[in-house]
C-alpha positions in Angstrom: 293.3 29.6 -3.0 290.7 32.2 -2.3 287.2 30.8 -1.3 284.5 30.9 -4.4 281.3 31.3 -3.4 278.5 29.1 -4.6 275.9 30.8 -7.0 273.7 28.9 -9.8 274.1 30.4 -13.6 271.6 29.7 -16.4 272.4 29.7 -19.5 270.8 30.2 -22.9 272.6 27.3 -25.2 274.7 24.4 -24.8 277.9 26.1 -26.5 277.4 29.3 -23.5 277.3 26.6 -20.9 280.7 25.0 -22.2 282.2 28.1 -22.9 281.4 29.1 -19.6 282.9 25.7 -17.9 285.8 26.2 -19.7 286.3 29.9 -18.7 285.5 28.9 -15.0 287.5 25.5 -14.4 290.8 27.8 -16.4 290.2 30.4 -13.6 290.3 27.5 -10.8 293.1 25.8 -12.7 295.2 28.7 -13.0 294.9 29.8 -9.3 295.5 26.3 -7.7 298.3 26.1 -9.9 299.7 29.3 -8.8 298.9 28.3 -5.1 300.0 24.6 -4.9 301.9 24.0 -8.0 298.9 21.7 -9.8 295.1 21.3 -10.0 292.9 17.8 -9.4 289.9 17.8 -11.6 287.4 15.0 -10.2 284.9 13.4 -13.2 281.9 12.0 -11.8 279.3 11.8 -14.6 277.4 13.3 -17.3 278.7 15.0 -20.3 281.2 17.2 -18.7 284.3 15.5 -20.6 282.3 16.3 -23.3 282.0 19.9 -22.2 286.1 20.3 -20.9 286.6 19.8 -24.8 286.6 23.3 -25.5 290.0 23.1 -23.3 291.5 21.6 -25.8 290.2 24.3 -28.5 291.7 27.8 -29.0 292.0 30.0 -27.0 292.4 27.6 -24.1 294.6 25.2 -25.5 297.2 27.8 -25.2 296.7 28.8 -21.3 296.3 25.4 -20.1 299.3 24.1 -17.7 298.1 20.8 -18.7 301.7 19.1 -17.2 300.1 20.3 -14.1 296.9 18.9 -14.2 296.2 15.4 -12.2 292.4 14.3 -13.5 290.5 11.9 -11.5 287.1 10.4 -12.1 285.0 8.2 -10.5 283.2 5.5 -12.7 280.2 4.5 -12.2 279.1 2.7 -15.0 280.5 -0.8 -15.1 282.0 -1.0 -18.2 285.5 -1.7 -20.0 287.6 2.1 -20.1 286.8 1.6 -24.0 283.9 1.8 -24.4 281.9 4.8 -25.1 279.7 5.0 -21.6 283.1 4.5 -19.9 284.1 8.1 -18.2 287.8 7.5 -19.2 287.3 7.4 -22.7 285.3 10.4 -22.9 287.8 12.3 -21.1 290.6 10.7 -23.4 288.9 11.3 -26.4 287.5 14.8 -25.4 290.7 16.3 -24.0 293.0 14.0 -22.0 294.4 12.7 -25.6 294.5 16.3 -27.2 
């Protein structure tokens, strides 16, 4: 996989930054994919389950290799993996589930 370089993007709205997200994690997706056979995504906080909903949305839905997709997070909060804090069940009920 070719090496991406780091650079900082601002955005004007909350929907640009998702869109955005979901545009760049596809592109990383899609080349590991191509590269190893699968992509690891790593959760670690915040509302980015919230955000890797548009994956689940058209157009994305559709180019998503989601059988090749191992997702990882690591949980900080110490609570059950249903309840709403929990970082599992945002990313089940934002896009693991869909």
């Amino acid at each position: 996989m070719e090496k991406i370089k780091p650079e900082m993007r601002i955005f004007e709205s909350s929907e640009e930054l998702s869109s955005n997200l979901a545009d760049y994690v596809l592109q990383v997706a899609e080349s590991a994919v191509k590269e190893r056979g699968s992509f690891s995504l790593v959760l670690s906080g915040g509302d980015i389950p919230i955000r890797l909903g548009k994956l689940s949305k058209a157009p994305y839905v559709r180019l998503v290799e989601w059988s090749k997709w191992h997702v990882f997070w690591a949980e900080e909060n110490v609570v059950p993996k249903r309840h709403p804090d929990s970082y599992y069940w945002q990313a089940k009920q934002w896009f693991i589930s869909k």
